[in-house]
C-alpha positions in Angstrom: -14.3 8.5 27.8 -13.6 8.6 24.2 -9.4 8.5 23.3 -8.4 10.8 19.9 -6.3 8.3 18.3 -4.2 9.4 15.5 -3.1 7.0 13.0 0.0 7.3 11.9 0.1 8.0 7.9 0.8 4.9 5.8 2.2 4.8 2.5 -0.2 4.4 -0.9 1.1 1.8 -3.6 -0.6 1.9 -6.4 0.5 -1.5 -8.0 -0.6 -2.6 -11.8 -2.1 -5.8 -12.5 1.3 -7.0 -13.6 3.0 -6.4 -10.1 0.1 -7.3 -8.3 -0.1 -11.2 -10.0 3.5 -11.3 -8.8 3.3 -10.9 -4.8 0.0 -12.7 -5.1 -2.0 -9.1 -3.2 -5.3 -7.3 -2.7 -5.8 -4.4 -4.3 -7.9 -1.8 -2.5 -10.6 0.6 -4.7 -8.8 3.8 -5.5 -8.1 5.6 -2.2 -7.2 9.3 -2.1 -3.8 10.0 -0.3 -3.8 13.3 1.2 0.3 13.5 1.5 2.0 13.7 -2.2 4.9 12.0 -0.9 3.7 9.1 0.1 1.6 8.2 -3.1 3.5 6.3 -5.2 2.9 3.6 -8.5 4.8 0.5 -8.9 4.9 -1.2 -12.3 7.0 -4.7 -13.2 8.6 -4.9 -16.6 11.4 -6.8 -18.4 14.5 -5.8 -20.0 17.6 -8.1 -21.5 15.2 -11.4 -19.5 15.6 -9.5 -15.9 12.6 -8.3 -14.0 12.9 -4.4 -12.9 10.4 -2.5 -10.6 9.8 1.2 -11.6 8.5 3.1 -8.2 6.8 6.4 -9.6 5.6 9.4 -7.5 2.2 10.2 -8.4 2.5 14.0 -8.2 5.8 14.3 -9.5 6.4 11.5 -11.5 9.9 11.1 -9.4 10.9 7.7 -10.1 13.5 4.9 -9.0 14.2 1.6 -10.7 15.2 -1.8 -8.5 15.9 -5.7 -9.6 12.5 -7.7 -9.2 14.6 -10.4 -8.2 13.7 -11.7 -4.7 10.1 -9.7 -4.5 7.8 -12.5 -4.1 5.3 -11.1 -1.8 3.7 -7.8 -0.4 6.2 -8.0 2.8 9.3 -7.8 0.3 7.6 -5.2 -1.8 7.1 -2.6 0.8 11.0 -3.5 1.7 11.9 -2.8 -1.5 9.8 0.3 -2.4 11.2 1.9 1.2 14.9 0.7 0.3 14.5 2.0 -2.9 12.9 5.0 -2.3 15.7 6.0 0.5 18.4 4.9 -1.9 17.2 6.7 -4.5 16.6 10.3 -2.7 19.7 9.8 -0.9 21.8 9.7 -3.8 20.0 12.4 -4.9 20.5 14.6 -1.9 17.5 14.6 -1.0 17.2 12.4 1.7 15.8 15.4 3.7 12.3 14.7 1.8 12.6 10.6 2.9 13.1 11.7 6.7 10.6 14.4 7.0 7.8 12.6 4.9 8.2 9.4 4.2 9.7 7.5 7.2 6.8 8.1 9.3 5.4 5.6 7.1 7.4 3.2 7.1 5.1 1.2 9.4 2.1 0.4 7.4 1.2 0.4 3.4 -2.1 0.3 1.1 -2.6 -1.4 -1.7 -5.0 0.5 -4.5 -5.9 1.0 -8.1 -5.0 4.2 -10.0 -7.7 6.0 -11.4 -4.6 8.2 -13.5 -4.4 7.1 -16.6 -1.9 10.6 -17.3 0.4 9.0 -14.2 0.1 5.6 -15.8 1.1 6.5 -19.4 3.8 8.6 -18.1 5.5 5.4 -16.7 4.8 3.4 -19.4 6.9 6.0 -21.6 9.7 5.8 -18.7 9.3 2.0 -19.2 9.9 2.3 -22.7 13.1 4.7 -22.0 13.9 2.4 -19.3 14.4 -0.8 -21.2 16.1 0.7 -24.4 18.9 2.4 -21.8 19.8 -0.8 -20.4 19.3 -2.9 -23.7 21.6 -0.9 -25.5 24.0 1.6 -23.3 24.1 -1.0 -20.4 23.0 1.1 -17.5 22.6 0.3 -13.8 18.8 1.2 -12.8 20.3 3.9 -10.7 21.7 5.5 -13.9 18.2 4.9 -15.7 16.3 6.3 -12.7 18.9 9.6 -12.8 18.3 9.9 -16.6 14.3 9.5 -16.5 14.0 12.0 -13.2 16.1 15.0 -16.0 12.9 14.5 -18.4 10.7 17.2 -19.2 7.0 15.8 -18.9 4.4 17.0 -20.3 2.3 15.7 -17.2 3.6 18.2 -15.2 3.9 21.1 -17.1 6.6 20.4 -18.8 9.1 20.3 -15.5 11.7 17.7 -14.9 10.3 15.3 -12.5 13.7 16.3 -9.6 12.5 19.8 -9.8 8.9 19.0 -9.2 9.6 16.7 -6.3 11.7 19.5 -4.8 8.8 21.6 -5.2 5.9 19.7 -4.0 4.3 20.5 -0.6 
């Protein structure tokens, strides 16, 4: 007899080179992720000599920014990204989205390569934004994250990256 095993859905990093050298991973080929809420990019960058993490949503380019202190390996990575991902919603009151999608996945993670280079540039602008905010106004990366998801992007038509979050399905 033959079980129907359903695997629980797992949650798609898509890490650069950069972030990938730090916790020492394996990145899969690109993989498709059929749920847009669990497909997010990670990227590692430097501002005033402290490491920050930038965890974008693919779809949505929704994103959060946490220390890189401390994330040495894959195991603390996925810690982070769920920690920061919760955090970030919650504070955001949208922590609705985290329970209904996301913590289901909380169990596994891939690792992949982007085939997006729109997605990629799009951080690398936030990363741009990101650094001069807390070289020269001294924000927390809460603060940064809140200014960067109020951004019109031309990525996704022009929307704010909140109000396409709250409107993905």
């Amino acid at each position: 007899m033959i079980e129907n095993l359903i695997s629980p859905p797992s949650l798609m990093i898509r890490s650069t080179n950069k972030i990938n050298r730090k916790v020492h991973g394996y990145l899969n080929e690109f993989i498709d992720c059929e749920n847009p809420f669990l497909d997010w990019h990670i990227h590692l960058f430097t501002a005033n000599r402290v490491q920050y993490l930038i965890y974008t949503n693919t779809n949505s380019l929704l994103s959060f920014i946490s220390y890189g202190k401390g994330i040495t390996d894959d195991s603390a990575l996925i810690k982070d990204v769920l920690y920061t991902i919760r955090e970030g919603l919650t504070k955001l009151s949208l922590d609705f989205f985290y329970n209904r999608h996301i913590s289901k996945a909380t169990g596994s993670a891939i690792f992949t390569k982007t085939n997006s280079r729109s997605v990629l540039g799009s951080i690398n602008d936030f990363v741009k934004i990101a650094r001069w905010l807390i070289e020269n106004r001294d924000h927390n990366p809460f603060s940064v994250s809140k200014e960067l998801n109020q951004m019109p992007m031309k990525a996704i038509g022009h929307a704010s990256p909140l109000s396409a979050f709250e409107n993905m399905q």
